[in-house]
C-alpha positions as CSV (number, residue, x, y, z in Angstrom):
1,X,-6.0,-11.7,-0.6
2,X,-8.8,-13.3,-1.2
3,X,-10.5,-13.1,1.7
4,X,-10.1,-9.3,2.0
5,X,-11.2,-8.9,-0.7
6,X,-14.8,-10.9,-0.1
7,X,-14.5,-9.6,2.9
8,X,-15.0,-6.0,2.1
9,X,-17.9,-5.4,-0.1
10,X,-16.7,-1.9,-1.5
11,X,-14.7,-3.6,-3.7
12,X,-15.6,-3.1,-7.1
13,X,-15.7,-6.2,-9.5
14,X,-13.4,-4.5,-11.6
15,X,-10.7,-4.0,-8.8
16,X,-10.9,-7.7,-8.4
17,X,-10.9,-7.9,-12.1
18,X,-7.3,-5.9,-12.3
19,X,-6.2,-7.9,-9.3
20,X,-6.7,-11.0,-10.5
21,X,-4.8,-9.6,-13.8
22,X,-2.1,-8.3,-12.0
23,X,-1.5,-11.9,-10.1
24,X,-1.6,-13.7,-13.2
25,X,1.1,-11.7,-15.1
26,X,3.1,-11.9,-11.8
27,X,2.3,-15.3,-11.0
């Protein structure tokens, strides 16, 4: 996950932001 997401530099901050979110309620 990670790495796609540094990978591709279209990503918002914010989309990693809910990402990140969403793994630590899941995780």
């Amino acid at each position: 996950m990670d790495r796609v997401l540094h990978g591709r530099t279209g990503v918002s901050e914010a989309s990693r932001k809910r990402v990140e979110e969403i793994l630590k309620t899941t995780g």
